[in-house]
C-alpha positions as CSV (number, residue, x, y, z in Angstrom):
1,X,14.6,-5.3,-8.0
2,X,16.9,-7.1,-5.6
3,X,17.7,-4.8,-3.5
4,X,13.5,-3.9,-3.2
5,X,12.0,-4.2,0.8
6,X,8.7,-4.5,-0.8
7,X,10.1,-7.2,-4.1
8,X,11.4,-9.3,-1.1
9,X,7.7,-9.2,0.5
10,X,6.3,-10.2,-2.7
11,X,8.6,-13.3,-2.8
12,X,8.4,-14.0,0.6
13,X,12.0,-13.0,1.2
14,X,10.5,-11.0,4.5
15,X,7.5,-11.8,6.6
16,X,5.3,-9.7,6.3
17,X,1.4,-9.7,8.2
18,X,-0.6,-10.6,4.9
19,X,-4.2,-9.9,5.3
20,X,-4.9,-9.8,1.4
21,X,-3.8,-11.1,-1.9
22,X,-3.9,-11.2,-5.8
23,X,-2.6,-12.1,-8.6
24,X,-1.5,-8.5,-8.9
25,X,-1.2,-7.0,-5.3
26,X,-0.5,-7.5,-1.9
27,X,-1.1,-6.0,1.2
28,X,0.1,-6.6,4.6
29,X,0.1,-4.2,8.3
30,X,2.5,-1.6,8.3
31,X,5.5,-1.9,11.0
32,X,5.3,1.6,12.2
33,X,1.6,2.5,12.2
34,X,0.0,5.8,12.6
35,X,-3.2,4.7,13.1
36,X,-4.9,1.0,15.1
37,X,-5.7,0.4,10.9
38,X,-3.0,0.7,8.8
39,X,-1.7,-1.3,5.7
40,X,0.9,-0.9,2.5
41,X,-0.9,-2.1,-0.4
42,X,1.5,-2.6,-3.2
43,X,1.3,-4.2,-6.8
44,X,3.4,-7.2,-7.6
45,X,5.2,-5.5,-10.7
46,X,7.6,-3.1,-9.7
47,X,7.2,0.7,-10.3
48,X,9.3,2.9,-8.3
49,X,6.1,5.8,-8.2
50,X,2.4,6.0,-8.6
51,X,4.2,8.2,-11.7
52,X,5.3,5.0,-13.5
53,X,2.1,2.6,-13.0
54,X,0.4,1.6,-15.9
55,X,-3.4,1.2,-16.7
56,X,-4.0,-2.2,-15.4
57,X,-1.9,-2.1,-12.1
58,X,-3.4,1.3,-12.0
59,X,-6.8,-0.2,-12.0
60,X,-5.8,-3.4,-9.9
61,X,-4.5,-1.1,-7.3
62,X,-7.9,0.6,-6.9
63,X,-9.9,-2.4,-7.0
64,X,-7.8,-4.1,-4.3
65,X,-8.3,-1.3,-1.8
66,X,-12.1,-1.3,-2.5
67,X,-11.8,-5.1,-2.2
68,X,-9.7,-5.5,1.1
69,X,-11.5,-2.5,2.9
70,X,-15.0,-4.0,2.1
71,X,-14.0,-7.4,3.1
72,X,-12.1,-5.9,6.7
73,X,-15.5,-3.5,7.1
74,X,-13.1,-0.4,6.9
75,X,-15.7,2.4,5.7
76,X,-13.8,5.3,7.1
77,X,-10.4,5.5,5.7
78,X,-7.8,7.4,3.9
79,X,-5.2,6.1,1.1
80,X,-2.1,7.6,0.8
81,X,0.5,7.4,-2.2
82,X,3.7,9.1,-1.6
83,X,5.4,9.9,-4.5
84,X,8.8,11.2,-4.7
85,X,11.5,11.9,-1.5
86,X,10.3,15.4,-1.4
87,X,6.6,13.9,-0.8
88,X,7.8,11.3,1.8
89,X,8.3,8.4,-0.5
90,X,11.0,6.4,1.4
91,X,10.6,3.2,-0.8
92,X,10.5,3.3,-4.1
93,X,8.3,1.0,-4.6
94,X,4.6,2.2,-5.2
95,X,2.6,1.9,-2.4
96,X,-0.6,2.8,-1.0
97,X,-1.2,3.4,2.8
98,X,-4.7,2.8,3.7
99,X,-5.1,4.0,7.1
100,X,-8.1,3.8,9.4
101,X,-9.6,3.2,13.0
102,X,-9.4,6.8,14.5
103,X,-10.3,10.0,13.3
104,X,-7.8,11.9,10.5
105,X,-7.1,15.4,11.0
106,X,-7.3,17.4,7.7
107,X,-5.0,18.8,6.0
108,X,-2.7,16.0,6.6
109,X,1.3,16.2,7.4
């Protein structure tokens, strides 16, 4: 998509802060953070919601989070996909927020 904040991460159009990478995802530190922790993790295909992912970015999506959390030592943390305006979603692009490094209150928003 070339209109696409997060395609234009993906190809480097934007810097982003990278702290991990596949052949199908990347993740970098959110601009506006709501917590000391907090990341977008998204895949390198474009789907516009969680919705629309199939199998395999479904399970490289998971993997990566388990992957980058163990290798930041993030064991307390909460992943977040938006999915639709009403939810929140304000790129459609699918993304994960993994956020972490204070306590969350529960039930979120």
């Amino acid at each position: 998509m070339q209109d696409c904040i997060f395609c234009k991460i993906i190809n480097k159009e934007i810097p982003a802060q990278i702290i991990y990478e596949n052949d199908f995802v990347l993740a970098f530190k959110d601009i506006s953070p709501v917590a000391p922790q907090h990341y977008l993790l998204i895949p390198k295909k474009h789907f516009v919601s969680l919705a629309t992912v199939d199998a395999q970015y479904s399970q490289e999506i998971l993997m990566a989070i388990q992957s980058m959390t163990q290798e930041l030592q993030i064991n307390d943390f909460r992943t977040v996909f938006n999915t639709g305006a009403a939810a929140g979603q304000t790129v459609f692009h699918v993304h994960a927020h993994i956020i972490a490094g204070r306590d969350l209150n529960w039930p979120p928003g």
